[in-house]
N, C-alpha and C positions, 0 to 999 in steps of 0.2 A: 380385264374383266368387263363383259357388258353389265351387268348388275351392280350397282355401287354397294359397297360393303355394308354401309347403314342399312338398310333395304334388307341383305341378308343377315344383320342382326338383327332387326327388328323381326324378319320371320320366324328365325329359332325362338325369339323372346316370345311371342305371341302365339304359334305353336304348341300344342298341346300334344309332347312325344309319345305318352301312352296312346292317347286317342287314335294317331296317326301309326303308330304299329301295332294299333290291337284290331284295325282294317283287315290286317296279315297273318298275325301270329296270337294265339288266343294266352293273354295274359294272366297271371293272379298276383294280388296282391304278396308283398314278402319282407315285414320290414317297414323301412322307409322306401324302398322301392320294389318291382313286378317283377317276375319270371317268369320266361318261359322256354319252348322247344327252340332252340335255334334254327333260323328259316335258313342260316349260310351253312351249316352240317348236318350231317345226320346223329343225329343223339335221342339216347332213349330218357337219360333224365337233365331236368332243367340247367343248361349253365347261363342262359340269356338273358341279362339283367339290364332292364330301365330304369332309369333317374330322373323321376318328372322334375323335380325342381332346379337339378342343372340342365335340363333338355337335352339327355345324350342317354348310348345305349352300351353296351360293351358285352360279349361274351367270352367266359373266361375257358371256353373248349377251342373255340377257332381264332379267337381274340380279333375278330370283326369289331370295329365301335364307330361307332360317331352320331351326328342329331340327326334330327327328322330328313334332313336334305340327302345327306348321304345317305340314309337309309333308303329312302326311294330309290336313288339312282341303284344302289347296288342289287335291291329286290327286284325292282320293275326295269334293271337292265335300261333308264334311259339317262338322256345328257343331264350333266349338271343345270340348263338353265332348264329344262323340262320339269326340274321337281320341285325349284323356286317356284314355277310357273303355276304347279297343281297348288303349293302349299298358298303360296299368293292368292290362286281364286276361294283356295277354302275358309279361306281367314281373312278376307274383304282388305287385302292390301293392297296397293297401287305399284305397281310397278312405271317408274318412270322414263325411263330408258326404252328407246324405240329399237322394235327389232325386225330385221327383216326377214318374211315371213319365206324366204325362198329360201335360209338359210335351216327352216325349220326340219326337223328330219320328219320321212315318211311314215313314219307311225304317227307324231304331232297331229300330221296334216287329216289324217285315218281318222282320229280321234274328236278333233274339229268338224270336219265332213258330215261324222256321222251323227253328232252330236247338235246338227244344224239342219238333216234332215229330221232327225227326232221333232226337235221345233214346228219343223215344217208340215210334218203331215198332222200333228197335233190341230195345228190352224188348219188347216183343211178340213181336221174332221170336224170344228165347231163352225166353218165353211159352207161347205157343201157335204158335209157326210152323214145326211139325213138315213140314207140307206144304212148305214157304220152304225149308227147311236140306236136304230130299232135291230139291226142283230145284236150287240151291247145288252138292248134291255130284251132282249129275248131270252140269252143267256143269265138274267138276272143280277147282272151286276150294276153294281150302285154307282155313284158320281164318282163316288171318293175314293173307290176301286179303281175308276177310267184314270182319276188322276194321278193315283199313285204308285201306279204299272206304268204311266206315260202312253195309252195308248192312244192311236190315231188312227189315220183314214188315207189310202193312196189312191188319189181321183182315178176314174176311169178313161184315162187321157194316156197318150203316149208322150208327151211333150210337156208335163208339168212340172215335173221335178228337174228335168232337162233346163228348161228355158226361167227356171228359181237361181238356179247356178251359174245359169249363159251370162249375167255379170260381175260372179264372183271372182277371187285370184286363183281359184281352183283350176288347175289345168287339165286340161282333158284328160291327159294317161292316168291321171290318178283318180277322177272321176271314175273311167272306166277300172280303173285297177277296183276300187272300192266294192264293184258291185250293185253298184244302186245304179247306174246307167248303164245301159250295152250302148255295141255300135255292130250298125252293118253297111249294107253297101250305100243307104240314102242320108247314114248318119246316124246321131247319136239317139236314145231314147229309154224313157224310164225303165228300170224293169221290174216294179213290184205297180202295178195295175189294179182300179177296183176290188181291193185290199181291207180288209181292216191290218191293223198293224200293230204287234207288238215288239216295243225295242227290248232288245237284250242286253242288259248292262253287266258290266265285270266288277270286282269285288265294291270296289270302291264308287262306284255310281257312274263310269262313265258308255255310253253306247257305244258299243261294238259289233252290234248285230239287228237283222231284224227277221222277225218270222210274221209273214204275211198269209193270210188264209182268204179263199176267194169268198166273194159276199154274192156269185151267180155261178152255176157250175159251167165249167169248160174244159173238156174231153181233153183239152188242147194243154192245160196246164194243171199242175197238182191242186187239189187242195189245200195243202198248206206248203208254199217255197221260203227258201230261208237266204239270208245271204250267205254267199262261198267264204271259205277259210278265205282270212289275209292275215297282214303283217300284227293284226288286233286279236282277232278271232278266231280262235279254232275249235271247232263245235265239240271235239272230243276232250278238250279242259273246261268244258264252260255247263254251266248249270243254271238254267233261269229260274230265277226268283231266288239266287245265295243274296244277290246285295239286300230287299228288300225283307231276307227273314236272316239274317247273319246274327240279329242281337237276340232273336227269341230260341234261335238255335246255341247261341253260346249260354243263355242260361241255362236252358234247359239239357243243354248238353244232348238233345236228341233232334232226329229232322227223318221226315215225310217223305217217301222220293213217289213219283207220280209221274206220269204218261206226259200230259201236255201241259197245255199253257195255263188252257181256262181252269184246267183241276188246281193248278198252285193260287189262281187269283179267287175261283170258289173257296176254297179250302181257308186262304185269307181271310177273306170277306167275315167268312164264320168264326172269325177270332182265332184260326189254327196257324200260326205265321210261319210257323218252322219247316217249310213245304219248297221243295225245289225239285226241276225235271231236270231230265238231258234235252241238248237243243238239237232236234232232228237225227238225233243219232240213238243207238243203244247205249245202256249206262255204261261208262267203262270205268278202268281202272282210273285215268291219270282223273277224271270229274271226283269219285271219290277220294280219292287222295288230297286233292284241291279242299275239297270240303273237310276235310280231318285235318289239314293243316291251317285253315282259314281260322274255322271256329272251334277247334278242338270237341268235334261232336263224337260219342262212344257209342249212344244207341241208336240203330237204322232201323226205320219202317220202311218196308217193302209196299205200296197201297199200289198196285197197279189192276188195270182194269179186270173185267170180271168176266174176259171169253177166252179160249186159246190162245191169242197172242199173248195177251197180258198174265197167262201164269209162265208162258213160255218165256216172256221177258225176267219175269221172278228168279223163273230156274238159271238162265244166264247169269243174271249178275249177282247170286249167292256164291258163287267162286272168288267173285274179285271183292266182296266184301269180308268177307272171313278171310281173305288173306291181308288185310287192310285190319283183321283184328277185333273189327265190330263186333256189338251187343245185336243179333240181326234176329227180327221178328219179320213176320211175314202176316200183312193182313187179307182174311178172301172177300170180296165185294160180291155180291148177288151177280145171278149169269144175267149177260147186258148190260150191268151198270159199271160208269165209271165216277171219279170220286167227285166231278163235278155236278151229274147228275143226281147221286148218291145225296151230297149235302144237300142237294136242292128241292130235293122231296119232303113231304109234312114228316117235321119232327126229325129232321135230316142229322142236326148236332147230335141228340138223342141214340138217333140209328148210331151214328159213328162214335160214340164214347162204349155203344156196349159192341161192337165189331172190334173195336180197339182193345177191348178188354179180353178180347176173345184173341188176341193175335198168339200165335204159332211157331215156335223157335223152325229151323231150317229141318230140324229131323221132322217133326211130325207133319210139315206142311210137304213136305215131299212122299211123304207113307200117304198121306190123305187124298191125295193129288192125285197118285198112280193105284189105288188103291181104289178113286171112283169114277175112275177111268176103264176098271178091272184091268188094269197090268200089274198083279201081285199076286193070280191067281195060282202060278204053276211053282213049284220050290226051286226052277233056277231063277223066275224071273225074281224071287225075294233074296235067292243066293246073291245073287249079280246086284239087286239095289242097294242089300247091306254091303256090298262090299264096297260101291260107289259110297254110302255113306261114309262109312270110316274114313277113307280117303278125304272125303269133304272136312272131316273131324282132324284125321292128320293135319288138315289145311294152315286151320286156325294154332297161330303164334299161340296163347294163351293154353299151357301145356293143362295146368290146371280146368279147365272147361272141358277137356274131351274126356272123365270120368261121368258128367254132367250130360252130355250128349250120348255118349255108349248107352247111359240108364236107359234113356228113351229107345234106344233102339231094342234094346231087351225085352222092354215093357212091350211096345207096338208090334215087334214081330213075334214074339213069345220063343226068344232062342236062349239056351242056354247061357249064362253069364259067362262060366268057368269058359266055352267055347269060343265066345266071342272075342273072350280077352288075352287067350292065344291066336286067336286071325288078327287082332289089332297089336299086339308084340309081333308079331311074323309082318305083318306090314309098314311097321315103322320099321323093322329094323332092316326090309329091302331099303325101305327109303334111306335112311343113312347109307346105307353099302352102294347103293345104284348113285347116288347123288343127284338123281334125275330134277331136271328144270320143270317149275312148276305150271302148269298149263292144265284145264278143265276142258277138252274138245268141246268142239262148237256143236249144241244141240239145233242146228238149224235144221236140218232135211226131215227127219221125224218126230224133232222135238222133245214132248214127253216121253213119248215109245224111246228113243233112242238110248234115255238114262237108264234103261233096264238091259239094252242090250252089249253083251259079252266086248264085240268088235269095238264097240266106240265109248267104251267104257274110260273113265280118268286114267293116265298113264302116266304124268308126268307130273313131279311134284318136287318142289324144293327143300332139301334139309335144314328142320331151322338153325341146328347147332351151325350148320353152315352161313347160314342169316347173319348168327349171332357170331361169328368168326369175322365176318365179313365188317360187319358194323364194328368190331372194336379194332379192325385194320383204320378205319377209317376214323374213327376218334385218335389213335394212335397218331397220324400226323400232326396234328394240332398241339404236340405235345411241345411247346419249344425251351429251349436251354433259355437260362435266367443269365442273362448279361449284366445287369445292373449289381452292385454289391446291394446288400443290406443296408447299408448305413445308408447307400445315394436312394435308393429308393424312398428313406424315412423321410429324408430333406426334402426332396419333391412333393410326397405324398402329404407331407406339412405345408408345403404350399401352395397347394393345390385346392388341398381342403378347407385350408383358412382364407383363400382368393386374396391372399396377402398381397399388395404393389412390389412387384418385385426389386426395383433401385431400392424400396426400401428396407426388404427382407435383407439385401447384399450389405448396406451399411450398418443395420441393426447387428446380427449374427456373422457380421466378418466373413461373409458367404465370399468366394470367388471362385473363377475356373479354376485355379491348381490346385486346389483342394481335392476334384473329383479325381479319380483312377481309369475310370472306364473312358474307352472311347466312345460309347454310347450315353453316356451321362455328360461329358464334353458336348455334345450334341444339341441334348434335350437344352443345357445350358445358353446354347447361342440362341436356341431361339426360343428361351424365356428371356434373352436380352433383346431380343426384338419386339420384344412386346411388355419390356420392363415397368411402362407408366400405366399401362392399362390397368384399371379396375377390377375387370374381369380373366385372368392371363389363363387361366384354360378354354374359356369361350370364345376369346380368341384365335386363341390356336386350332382349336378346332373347326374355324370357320376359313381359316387360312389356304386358300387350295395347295400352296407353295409345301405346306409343312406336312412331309411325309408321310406315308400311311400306318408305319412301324409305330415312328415318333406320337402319334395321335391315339395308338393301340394302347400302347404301354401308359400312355396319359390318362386315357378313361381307366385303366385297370384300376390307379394307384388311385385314382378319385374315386371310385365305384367300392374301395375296400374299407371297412370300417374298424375302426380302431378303440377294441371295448377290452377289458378285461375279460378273463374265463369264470366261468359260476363257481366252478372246482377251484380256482388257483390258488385260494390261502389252503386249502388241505393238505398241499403238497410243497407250500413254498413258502418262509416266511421275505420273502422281497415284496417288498409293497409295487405294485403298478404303477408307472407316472402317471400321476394326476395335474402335473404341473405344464399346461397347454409350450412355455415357452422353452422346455428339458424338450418337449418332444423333438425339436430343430436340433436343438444345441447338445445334445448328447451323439445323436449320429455324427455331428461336424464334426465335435473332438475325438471321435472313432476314427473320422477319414483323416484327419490331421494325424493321430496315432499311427495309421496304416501307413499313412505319407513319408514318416522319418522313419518307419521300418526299413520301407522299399526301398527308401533313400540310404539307409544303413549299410541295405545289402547290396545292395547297386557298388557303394564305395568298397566295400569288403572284396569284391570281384577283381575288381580295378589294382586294390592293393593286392592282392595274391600274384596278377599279371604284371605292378610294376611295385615292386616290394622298395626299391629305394625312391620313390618319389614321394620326401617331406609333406609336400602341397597332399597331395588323397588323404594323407595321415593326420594332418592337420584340420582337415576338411572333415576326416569322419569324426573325429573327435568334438568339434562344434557341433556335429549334428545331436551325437549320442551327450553331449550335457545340456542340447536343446531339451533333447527326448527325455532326459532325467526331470528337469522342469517342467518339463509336460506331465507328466506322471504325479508328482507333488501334488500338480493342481489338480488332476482329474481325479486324485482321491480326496480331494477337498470336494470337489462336486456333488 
C-alpha cells in the first residue's frame, strides 16, 4: 500500500460518513442511523442504511457496504488512493507518503488542471480584469456573489494561460485534451480569451468546466463558449449552480431550473438558493435525474425566459420531468424578461413571490400558451392538444395525479367528463397492448405550432406496469441465499457490536473454529484471527483491502442490525427476551456445539450402516451421543 494504514484510519475516524454521502444520496434520519435510496440499485423504497458513529454504510437490497473511502471509489468510479486523496483534503489531513503524480490517473490530472485554472483566472480578474469587475457590477452582482460562484477574468492574450502552465508537470496532450489550450500549426494557445468566466463545479465542489462569455463582441466567436465534454464533464449530466444551492434544495425539497448563469447567481444573490441551469445545452433527462438523485428534490419550477425560446424550452423539458415523476409548475416571466433581469427591477423579490404564486401546473400552462398564441381556435386543433395532453398525463408514474390533471383539462376546454374518460381508458389501455417506448417528439422546427399538429403528435410512451416489472426484475437479483446458520450469525453479530478483542472473546466463550459449520463462517473466523488484538475488529476489517468484498457485506449487515425486543412479544409469548448481554454469545455457541454432535451423530451413523462390523464407529458413536446426553442436562440448566 502507498498510504500507511494509520493515515487510513485516521481518515475514516475523522470523516464524517453522513456528511460525505449525503453530497450523493439525500439522507433522513432513521433511528440511530440514516436512510436512503440506494445510489448502487434501483429501489423505490429506502434499504440504505448509514452508521455515523461506526463510519460505515450497508444496504440490505444489493448488500453494497463499507466507509466513506469505499463509498467514493465505488460511486465516483475512482482509484482507491483518489478517495483518500478527496477525503484527506476535505478534513485537513496530511498525507505523508510521496506520490508520483505520473502515476496519477487521467481524470486526477482533469481535476487538478481545472481546478488550478479556476485559481488562475480568479487572480487575473483582481489583476487586470478591470473591464470583468465593471461588466460584474453592471449585471449587479455583489462581491460576495464574485466570490462564491468563483468567478474570474480570461486576459485578452493568446499566451497567458499557455505560458502559467509552460512550467508545470502538466503535459501538453493533456493540456490540450482539457480544453483550456488548443494547438495549431505555430503552437499552443489559450482558448477562453477576454472572457469573464464562470467555473462550473460538480456535486461536490470540484471544477470541471468553464462557460466563458465575451466582455467585446466578436462575429468570429460565440457569445457565450463553454468547455468540450471530457473524462469530468459532460455538459448533458451537469447543471450549474447544483453544488452551490444542493443544501437549500434538499430542504426545501424544491429547485428553480433557469436559462443561464447570471439568472442562478441573480436569483441567489436575492436569497433564492435553490436555482440551477443546464450548461450550454437543453435541459435533459440524465441533469434531472442527477438532481433527484443528488438531493432528493419532488417539486420543479420551470422559470425560463419570457420570449419564444424560452416557452419553447418549457415545452421541451415537461416530458422528461413528468417522466422523472416531478411536482412540475411552470412559471410565465413578462415578454423580454428574464429571471436575472426580472429580480433586478424595483421591487424585483416582490415581483417574483406573487409570479411564483401564480405558477401553473403543465396542463394549464400549455392551454394558455397555445391558447394566446390563437392555436386552439378550430375543434381539431383542441381535439389534437387534448389528446397530446392525456398522453403527457399517461406520462407521469404517479397513477394517482392523472384524475387531478384530467380535471383541469375538463375545466379549460369545457369537454365532457364522461368523454374524456373513455379517450383516457382507450389510451391507456393502447398503451399497455402497444407496449410502445416512451419518447415526446422534438418540438424543434414549429415548436409551439407543432404540439397541436396531428403528424407530430406524442407516439411513443412507455407502460408503467412495465416500469414496474422491470424494477422489481431488478431488485430481485439482489436477493441472496443466507449462508451463515443462525446461531453463527448471533456470535458474530455479538462481536461485532460489543467491538469485543477477539483472543479474548475466544478464551472467555470457549469460542474456536470447530465450533462453526459453515464454510463461510470458517472464513469470516480466519480473519477475525487476523485482527484478534485489535480494539476495533470491525474497523479494521473494513479498512483491510485484502479482506474480501462478500466477507465485508455480510459484516456491516450483522453490525448495522439491531437487536431489540418486539412491542407485541409478551401478547403472544410468555418466553421472556434475553436481556442478559453475555447469553447473547453463549446460547448460540451451545446451539452450534449441539448442531456439532448432531452432524457428528449422523456422519457416524452413515459409516456404521456401510461397515456394520467395525467395533471402533460403534464405540465412537456412542462417546459422542453420551457426550450429547451431557450436553443437553446442561443446556437445560441454562
Amino acid at each position: 500500500m502507498l498510504i500507511p494504514k494509520e493515515t487510513i484510519a485516521d481518515i475514516n475516524r475523522k470523516a464524517d460518513i453522513v456528511d460525505v454521502i449525503s453530497d450523493y444520496v439525500a439522507l433522513q434520519p432513521s433511528g440511530a442511523n440514516y436512510k436512503g435510496l440506494c445510489p448502487f440499485h434501483k429501489e423505490k423504497t429506502p434499504s440504505f442504511s448509514v452508521n455515523r458513529t461506526d463510519g460505515f454504510y450497508h444496504c440490505f437490497g444489493c448488500k453494497e457496504s463499507g466507509t466513506s473511502i469505499t463509498f467514493l471509489q465505488k460511486y465516483l468510479n475512482i482509484p482507491f488512493i483518489e478517495a483518500v486523496k478527496m477525503l484527506a483534503i476535505r478534513y485537513g489531513i496530511k498525507i505523508e507518503s510521496k506520490y508520483d503524480d505520473k502515476a496519477d490517473s487521467e481524470e486526477s490530472l482533469l481535476y487538478r488542471l481545472y481546478d488550478s485554472a479556476k485559481d488562475f483566472y480568479i487572480a487575473e480578474l483582481y489583476r487586470v480584469g478591470e473591464k470583468a469587475f465593471e461588466y460584474y457590477k453592471q449585471r449587479n452582482l455583489s462581491d460576495n456573489s464574485i466570490v462564491k460562484f468563483a468567478l474570474g477574468y480570461a486576459p485578452n492574450n493568446f499566451e497567458r494561460l499557455t505560458k502559467h502552465f509552460a512550467h508545470s508537470d502538466y503535459s501538453t496532450e493533456i493540456l490540450i485534451k482539457s480544453g483550456l489550450l488548443r494547438k495549431n500549426e505555430k503552437g499552443k494557445y489559450d482558448f477562453f480569451r477576454n472572457r469573464t468566466m464562470f467555473p462550473i463545479r460538480d456535486f461536490i465542489g470540484r471544477t470541471i468546466a468553464f462557460g466563458g462569455r465575451q466582455l467585446e463582441k466578436n462575429d468570429k466567436s460565440g457569445k457565450y463558449i463553454n468547455s468540450p465534454d471530457s473524462l469530468i464533464y459532460n455538459k448533458k449530466q451537469t447543471l450549474y449552480g447544483l453544488y452551490e444551492g444542493k443544501t437549500e434544495i434538499r430542504k426545501t425539497k424544491t429547485t428553480f431550473v433557469v436559462e443561464g448563469y447570471l439568472d442562478v447567481i441573480s436569483l441567489s444573490q436575492s436569497g433564492i438558493y435553490n436555482v440551477v441551469a443546464p450548461c450550454g445545452t437543453s435541459l435533459s433527462l440524465e441533469q434531472l435525474r442527477s438532481l433527484k438523485k443528488h438531493t432528493g428534490c419532488e417539486i420543479l419550477y420551470f422559470m425560463f425566459d419570457g420570449d419564444e425560446a424560452g416557452k419553447n424550452a418549457a415545452f421541451r423539458g415537461i416530458e422528461i420531468a413528468l417522466k422523472l415523476g416531478f411536482d412540475l409548475r411552470l412559471i410565465d416571466l413578462p415578454e423580454g424578461q428574464d429571471p436575472d433581469s426580472f429580480i433586478n427591477t424595483a421591487d424585483g423579490r416582490k415581483k417574483f413571490n406573487t409570479i411564483y404564486n401564480e405558477s401553473k401546473n403543465f396542463v394549464e400552462y400549455i392551454y394558455h400558451t397555445l391558447n394566446d398564441k390563437n392555436l386552439l381556435n378550430t375543434p381539431a386543433e383542441k381535439s389534437t392538444t387534448i389528446r397530446n395532453l392525456l398522453k403527457l398525463v399517461l406520462f407521469h408514474p404517479d397513477k394517482l395525479q392523472h384524475k387531478y390533471y384530467t380535471d383541469f383539462i375538463v375545466d379549460l376546454f369545457k369537454v365532457d367528463v364522461e368523454e374524456l374518460r373513455k379517450l383516457y381508458v382507450k389510451m391507456r389501455n393502447e398503451l399497455k397492448e402497444s407496449n410502445l417506448r416512451s419518447s415526446l417528439v422534438s418540438i424543434n422546427k414549429n415548436d409551439l405550432q407543432d404540439l397541436n399538429e396531428p403528424e407530430t403528435t406524442i407516439d411513443n410512451f412507455t407502460t408503467i406496469s412495465n416500469i414496474t416489472l422491470e424494477e422489481k426484475k431488478i431488485d430481485n437479483n439482489f436477493i441472496e441465499k443466507e449462508e451463515l446458520l443462525p446461531a453463527e450469525r448471533a456470535v458474530f453479530s455479538y462481536i461485532l457490536r460489543h467491538n469485543d478483542n477477539f483472543k479474548i472473546s475466544q478464551e472467555k466463550y470457549e469460542f474456536n473454529e470447530n465450533i462453526l459449520l459453515s464454510g463461510l463462517a470458517k472464513d469470516i473466523y480466519y480473519w477475525f484471527t487476523e485482527y484478534e488484538d485489535s480494539e476495533n475488529i470491525f474497523q479494521s476489517l473494513l479498512e483491510d483491502e485484502d479482506v474480501p468484498d462478500n466477507i465485508k457485506n455480510i459484516l456491516s449487515e450483522l453490525k448495522m442490525y439491531e437487536i431489540k425486543e418486539s412491542k407485541h412479544w409478551n401478547k403472544y409469548s410468555n418466553i421472556k427476551a434475553v436481556n442478559n448481554d453475555t447469553a447473547l454469545i453463549k446460547i448460540p455457541l451451545l446451539q452450534l456445539k449441539d448442531t456439532q454432535y448432531l452432524n457428528e451423530m449422523e456422519e457416524l451413523q452413515k459409516k456404521m450402516k456401510a461397515n456394520y462390523t467395525d467395533e471402533r464407529i460403534l464405540k465412537h458413536f456412542y462417546e459422542i451421543l453420551e457426550k450429547h446426553k451431557k450436553f443437553m442436562e446442561y443446556m437445560n440448566k441454562f
